[in-house]
NUVEX-542416 format. One record per residue (C-alpha): z, y, x; residue in one letter. Coordinates in steps of 0.5 Angstrom, whole numbers, plus 500, padded with zeros to 3 digits. Layout:
! residues N
<zz:Z | yy:Y | xx:X | resn:A>
...
This chain:
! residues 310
<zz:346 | yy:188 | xx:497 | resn:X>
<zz:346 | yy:187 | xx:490 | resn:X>
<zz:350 | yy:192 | xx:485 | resn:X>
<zz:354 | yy:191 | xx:479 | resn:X>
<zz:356 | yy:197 | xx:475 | resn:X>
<zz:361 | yy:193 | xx:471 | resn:X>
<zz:366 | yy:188 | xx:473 | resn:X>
<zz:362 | yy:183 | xx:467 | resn:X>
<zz:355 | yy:184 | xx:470 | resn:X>
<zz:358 | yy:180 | xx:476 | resn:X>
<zz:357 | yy:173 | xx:475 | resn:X>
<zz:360 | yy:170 | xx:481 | resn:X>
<zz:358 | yy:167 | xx:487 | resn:X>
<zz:362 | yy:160 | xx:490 | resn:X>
<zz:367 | yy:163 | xx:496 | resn:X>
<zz:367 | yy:170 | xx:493 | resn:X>
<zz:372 | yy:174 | xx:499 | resn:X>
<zz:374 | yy:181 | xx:496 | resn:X>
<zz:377 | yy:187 | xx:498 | resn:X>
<zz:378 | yy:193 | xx:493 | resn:X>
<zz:379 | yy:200 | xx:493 | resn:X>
<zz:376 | yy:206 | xx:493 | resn:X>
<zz:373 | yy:207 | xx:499 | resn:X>
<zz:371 | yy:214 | xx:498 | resn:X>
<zz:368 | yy:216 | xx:505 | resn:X>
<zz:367 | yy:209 | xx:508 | resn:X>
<zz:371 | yy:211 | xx:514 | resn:X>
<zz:372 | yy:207 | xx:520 | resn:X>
<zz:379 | yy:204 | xx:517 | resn:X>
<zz:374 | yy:202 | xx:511 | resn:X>
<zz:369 | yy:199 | xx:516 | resn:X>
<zz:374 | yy:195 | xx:519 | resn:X>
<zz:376 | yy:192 | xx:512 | resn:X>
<zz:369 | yy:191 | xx:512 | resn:X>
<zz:368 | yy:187 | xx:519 | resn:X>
<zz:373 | yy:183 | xx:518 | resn:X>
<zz:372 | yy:181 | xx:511 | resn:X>
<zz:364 | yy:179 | xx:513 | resn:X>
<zz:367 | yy:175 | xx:518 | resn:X>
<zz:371 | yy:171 | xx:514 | resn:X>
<zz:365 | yy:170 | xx:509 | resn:X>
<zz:361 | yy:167 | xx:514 | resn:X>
<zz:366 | yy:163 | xx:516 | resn:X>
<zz:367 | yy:159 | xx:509 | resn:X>
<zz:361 | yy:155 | xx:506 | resn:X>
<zz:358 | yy:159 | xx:501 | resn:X>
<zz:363 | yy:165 | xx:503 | resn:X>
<zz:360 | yy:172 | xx:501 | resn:X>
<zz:363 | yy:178 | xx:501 | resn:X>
<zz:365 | yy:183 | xx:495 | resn:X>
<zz:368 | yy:190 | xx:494 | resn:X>
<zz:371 | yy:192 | xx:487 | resn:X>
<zz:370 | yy:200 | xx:487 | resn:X>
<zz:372 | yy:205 | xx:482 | resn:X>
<zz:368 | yy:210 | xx:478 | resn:X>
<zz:370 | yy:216 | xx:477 | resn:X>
<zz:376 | yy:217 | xx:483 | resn:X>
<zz:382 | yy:214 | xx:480 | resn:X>
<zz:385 | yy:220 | xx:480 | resn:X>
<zz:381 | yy:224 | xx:477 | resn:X>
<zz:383 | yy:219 | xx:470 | resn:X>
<zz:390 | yy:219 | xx:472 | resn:X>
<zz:391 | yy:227 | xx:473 | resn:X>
<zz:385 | yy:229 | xx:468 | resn:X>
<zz:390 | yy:236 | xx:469 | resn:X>
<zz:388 | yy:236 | xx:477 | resn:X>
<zz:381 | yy:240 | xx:478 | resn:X>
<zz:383 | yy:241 | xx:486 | resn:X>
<zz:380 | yy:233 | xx:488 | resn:X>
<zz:374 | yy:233 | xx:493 | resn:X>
<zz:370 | yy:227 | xx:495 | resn:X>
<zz:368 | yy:225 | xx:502 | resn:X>
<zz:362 | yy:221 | xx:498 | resn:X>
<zz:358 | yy:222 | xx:493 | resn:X>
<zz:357 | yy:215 | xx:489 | resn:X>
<zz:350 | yy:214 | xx:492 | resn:X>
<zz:352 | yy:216 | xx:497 | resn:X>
<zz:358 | yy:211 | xx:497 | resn:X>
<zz:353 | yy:205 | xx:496 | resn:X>
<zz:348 | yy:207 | xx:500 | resn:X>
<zz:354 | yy:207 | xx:506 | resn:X>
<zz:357 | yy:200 | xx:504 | resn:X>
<zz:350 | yy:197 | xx:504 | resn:X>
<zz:350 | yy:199 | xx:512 | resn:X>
<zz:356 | yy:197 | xx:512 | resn:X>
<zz:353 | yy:189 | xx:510 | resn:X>
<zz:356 | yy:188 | xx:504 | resn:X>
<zz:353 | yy:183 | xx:500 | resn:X>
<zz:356 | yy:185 | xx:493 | resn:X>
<zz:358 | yy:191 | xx:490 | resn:X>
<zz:362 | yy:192 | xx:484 | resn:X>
<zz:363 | yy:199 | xx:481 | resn:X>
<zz:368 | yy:198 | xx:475 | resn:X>
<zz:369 | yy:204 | xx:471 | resn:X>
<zz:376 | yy:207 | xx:471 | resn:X>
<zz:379 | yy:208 | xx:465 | resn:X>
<zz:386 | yy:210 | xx:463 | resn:X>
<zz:387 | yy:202 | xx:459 | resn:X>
<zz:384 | yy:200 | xx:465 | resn:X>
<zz:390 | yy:204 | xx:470 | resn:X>
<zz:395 | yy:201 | xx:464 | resn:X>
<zz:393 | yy:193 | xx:468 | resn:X>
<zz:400 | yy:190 | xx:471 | resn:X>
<zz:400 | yy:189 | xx:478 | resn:X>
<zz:399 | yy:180 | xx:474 | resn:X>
<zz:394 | yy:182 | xx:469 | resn:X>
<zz:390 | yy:185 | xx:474 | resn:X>
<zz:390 | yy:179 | xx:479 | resn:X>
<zz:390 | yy:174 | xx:475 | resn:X>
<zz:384 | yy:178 | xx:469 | resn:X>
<zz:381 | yy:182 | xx:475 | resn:X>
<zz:382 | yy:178 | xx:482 | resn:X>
<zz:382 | yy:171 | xx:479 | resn:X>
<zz:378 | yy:170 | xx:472 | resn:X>
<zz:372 | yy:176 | xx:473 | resn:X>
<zz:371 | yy:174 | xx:481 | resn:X>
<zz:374 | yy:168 | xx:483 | resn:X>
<zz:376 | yy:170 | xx:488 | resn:X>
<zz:377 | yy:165 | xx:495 | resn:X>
<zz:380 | yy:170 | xx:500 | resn:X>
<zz:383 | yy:178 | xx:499 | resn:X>
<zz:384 | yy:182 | xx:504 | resn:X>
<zz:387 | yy:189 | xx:504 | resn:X>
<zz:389 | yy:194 | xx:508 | resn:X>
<zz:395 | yy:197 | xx:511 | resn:X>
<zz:399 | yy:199 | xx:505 | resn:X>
<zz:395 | yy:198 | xx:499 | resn:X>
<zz:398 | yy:198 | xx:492 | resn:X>
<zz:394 | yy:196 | xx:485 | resn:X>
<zz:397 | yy:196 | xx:478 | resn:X>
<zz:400 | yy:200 | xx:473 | resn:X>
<zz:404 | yy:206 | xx:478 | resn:X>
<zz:401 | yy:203 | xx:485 | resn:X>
<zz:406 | yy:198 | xx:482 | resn:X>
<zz:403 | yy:192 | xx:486 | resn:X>
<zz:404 | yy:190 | xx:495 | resn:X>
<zz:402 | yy:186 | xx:500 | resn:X>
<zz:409 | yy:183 | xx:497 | resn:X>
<zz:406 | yy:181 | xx:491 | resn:X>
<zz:400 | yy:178 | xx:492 | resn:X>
<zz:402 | yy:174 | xx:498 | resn:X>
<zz:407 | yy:171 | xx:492 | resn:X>
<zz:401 | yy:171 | xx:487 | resn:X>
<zz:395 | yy:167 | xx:492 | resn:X>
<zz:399 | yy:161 | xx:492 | resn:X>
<zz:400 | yy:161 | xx:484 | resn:X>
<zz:393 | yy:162 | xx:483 | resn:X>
<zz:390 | yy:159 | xx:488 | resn:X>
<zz:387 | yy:165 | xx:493 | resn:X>
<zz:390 | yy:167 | xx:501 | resn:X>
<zz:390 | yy:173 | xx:502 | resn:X>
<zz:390 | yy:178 | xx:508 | resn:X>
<zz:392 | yy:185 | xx:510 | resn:X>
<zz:389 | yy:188 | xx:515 | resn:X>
<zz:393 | yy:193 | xx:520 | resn:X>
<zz:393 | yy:201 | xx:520 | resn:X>
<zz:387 | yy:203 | xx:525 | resn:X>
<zz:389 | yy:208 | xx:529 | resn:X>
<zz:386 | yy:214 | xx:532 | resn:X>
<zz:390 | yy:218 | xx:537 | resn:X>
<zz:396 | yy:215 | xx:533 | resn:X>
<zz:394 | yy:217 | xx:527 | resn:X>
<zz:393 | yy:213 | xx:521 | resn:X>
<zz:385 | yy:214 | xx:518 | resn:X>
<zz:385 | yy:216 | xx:511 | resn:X>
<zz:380 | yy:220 | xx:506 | resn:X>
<zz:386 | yy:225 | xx:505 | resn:X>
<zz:387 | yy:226 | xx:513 | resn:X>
<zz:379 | yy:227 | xx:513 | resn:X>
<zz:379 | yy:232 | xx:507 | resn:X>
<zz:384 | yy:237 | xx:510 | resn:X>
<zz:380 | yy:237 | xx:517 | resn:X>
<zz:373 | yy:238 | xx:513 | resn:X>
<zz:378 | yy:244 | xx:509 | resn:X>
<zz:380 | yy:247 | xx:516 | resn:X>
<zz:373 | yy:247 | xx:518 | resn:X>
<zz:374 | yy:241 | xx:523 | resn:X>
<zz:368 | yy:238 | xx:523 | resn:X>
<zz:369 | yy:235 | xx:529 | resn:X>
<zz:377 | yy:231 | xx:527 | resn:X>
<zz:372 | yy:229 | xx:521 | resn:X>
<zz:366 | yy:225 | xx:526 | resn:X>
<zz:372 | yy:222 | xx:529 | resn:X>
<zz:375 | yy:219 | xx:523 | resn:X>
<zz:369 | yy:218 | xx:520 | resn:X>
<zz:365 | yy:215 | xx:525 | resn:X>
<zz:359 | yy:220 | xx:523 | resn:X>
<zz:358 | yy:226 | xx:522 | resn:X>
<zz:360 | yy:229 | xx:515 | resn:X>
<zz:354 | yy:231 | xx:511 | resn:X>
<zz:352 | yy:234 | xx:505 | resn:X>
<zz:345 | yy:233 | xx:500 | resn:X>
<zz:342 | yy:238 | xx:496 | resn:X>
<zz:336 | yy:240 | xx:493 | resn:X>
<zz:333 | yy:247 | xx:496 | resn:X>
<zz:332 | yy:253 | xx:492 | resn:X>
<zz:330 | yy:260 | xx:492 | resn:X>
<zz:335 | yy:265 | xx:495 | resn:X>
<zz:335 | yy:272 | xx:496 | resn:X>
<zz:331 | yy:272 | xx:502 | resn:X>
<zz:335 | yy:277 | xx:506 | resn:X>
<zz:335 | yy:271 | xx:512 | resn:X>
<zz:327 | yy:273 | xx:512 | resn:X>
<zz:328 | yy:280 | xx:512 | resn:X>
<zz:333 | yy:279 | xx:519 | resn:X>
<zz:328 | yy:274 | xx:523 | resn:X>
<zz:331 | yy:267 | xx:520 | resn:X>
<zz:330 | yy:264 | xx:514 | resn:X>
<zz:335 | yy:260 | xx:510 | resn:X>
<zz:334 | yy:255 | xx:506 | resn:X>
<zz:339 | yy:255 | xx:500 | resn:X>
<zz:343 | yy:248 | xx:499 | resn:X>
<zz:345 | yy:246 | xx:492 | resn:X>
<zz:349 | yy:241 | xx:493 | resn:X>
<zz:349 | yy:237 | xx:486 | resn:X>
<zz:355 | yy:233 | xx:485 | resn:X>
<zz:361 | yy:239 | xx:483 | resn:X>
<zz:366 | yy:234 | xx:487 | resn:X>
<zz:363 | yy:234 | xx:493 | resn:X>
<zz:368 | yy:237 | xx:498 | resn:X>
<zz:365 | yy:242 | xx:501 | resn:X>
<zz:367 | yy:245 | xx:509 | resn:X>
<zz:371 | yy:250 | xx:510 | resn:X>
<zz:367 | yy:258 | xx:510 | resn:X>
<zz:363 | yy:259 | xx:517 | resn:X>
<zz:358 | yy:258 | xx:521 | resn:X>
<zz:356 | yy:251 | xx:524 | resn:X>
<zz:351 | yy:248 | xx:528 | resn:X>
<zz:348 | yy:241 | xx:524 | resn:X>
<zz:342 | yy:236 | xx:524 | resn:X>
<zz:338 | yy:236 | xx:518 | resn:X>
<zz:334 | yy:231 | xx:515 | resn:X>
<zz:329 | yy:230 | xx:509 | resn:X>
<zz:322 | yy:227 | xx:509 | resn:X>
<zz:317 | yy:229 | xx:514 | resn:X>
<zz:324 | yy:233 | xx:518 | resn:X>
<zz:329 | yy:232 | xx:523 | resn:X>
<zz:330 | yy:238 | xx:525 | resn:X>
<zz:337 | yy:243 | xx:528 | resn:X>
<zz:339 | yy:249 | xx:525 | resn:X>
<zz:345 | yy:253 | xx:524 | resn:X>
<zz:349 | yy:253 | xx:517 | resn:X>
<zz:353 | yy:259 | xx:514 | resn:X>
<zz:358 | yy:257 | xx:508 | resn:X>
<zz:360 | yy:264 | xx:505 | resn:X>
<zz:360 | yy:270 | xx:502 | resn:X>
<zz:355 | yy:273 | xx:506 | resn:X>
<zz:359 | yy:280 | xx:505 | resn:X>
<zz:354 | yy:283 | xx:511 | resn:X>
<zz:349 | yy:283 | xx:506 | resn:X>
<zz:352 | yy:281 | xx:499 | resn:X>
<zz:356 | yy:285 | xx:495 | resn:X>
<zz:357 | yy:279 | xx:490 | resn:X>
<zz:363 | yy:274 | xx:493 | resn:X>
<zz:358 | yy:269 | xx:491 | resn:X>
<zz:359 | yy:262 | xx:496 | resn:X>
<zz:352 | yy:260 | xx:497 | resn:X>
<zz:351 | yy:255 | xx:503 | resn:X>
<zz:344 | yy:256 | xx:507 | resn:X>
<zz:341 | yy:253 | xx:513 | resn:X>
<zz:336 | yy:256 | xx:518 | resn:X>
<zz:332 | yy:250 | xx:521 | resn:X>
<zz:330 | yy:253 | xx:528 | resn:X>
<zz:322 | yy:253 | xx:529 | resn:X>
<zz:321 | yy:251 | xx:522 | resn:X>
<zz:317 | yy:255 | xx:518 | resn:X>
<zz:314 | yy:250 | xx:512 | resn:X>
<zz:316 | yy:251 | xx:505 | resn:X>
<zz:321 | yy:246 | xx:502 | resn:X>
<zz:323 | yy:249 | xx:497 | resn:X>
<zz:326 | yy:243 | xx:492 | resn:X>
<zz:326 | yy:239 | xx:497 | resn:X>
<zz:332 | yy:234 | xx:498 | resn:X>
<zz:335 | yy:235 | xx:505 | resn:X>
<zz:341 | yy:232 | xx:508 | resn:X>
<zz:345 | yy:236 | xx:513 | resn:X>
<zz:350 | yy:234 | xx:518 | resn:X>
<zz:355 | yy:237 | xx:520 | resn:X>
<zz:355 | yy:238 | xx:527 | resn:X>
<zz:360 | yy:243 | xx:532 | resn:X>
<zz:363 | yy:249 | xx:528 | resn:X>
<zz:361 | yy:255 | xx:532 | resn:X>
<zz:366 | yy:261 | xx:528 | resn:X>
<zz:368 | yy:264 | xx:522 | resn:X>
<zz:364 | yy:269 | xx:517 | resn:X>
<zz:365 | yy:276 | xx:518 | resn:X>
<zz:363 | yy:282 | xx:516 | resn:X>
<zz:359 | yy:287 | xx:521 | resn:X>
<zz:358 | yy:293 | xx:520 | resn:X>
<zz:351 | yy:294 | xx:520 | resn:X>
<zz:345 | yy:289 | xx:520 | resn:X>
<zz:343 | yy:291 | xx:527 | resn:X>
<zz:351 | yy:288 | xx:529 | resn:X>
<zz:348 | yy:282 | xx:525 | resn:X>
<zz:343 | yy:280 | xx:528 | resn:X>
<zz:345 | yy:280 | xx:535 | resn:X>
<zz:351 | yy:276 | xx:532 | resn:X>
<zz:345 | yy:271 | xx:530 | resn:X>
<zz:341 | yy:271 | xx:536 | resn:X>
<zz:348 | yy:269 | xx:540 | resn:X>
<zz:349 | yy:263 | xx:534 | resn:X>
<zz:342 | yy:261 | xx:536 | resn:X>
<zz:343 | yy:261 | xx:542 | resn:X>
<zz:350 | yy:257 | xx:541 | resn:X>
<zz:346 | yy:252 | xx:537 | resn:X>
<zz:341 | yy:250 | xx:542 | resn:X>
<zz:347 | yy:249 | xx:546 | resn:X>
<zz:350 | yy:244 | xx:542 | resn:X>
<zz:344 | yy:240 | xx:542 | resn:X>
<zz:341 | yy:241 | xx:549 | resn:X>
């Protein structure tokens, strides 16, 4: 997959088929965008794929005010997952408050049409673009016959009836269901981040933890807990329990940290990079009344987890 980090890299190619958004997430109703857009690309003689994508998030210019947006995906790891998904091009444009000024016209005919060249556009259920989301499926079925597109617009993709969207999957991961969000995303929902040294009380309790610094502020991280995940970095595949919290057995901080015990490993990963997957939330964080009640809670969490994978 080739990558343009601005509309004006992107030199064009000779059937260009577009879709656009922000794809944060990259969940199943994006991937069927994706399908369906490199099924018309092979298709058509020439025809290849083209995703124009937004960076920062749209609504992190528009409601500069608002500091309560989380992601599902970091940028990488929204490249990263496009370029799985089979795209051939990528165009990460920058989202600015001139650009969010564009009517729904001067982005097609400036952006859709004169940048890209664009020979078929396919949305997805319900789209709008322009200055205030002013744009439709309405207008560019006027718009395609004008400037010499044909455009599709591709059906909600329903799970259990219920339409995917990345608001849908933030509110799960913020209640703690990990498992709705796997449904939606079609994978486990994960988080990367570098290990750094904690307090080392897991060890004093018989289970190290490596402590997750997850770099990216945006990042949506799971609701407080304790869950049973997978994780991976080079040389590992390993399973573990995560504990998201406060830690208020031992911590008298109010300090959220998020920490990992890898089961049956002891090697030092210490700045390592490692990425967990979220696989089955196993309880709440409590507060015990000793270290003892602690740890048997511990050894039951174990247990759980072997469980989960078994």
């Amino acid at each position: 997959m080739k990558v343009y980090r601005d509309i004006q890299e992107f030199k064009g190619v000779a059937n260009p088929v577009l879709t656009t958004g922000t794809f944060d997430g990259v969940h199943l109703g994006h991937l069927k965008i994706i399908r369906r857009l490199g099924e018309i690309a092979s298709s058509i003689e020439g025809g290849e794929s083209v995703v124009l994508t937004f960076h920062p998030h749209p609504r992190m210019i528009l409601y500069p005010d608002d500091d309560s947006l989380r992601l599902l995906s970091t940028l990488d790891e929204k490249i990263n997952l496009l370029a799985e998904a089979g795209v051939q091009h990528l165009i990460i444009h920058p989202f600015t408050k001139a650009f969010s000024r564009l009517s729904s016209l001067d982005f097609v005919r400036n952006v859709i049409v004169n940048q890209i060249g664009t020979k078929k556009l396919v949305i997805g259920y319900n789209h709008h673009f322009g200055r205030n989301r002013e744009g439709s499926f309405e207008h560019l079925r006027e718009f395609g016959p004008v400037y010499g597109f044909d455009v599709e617009e591709i059906a909600a993709r329903d799970v259990e009836q219920v339409e995917v969207s990345s608001t849908k999957i933030r509110k799960a991961l913020q209640e703690g269901d990990v498992d709705t969000a796997k449904a939606y995303l079609g994978r486990a929902y994960s988080l990367e981040g570098k290990v750094v040294k904690g307090k080392q009380l897991g060890r004093t309790l018989g289970y190290p933890t490596a402590n997750l610094e997850v770099e990216d502020a945006l990042k949506l991280i799971p609701a407080e807990g304790i869950y049973a995940v997978r994780v991976f970095s080079e040389g590992l595949q390993g399973i573990g329990m995560m504990s998201i919290g406060r830690n208020p057995t031992v911590n008298d901080e109010n300090v959220r940290t998020i920490e990992v015990n890898i089961l049956n490993f002891e090697k030092d990963i210490y700045n390592e990079k490692i990425r967990v997957d979220f696989i089955k939330r196993l309880r709440d964080e409590v507060k015990f009344s000793s270290l003892e009640e602690l740890k048997t809670q511990l050894s039951l969490d174990r247990e759980e987890t072997l469980r989960v994978f078994a």
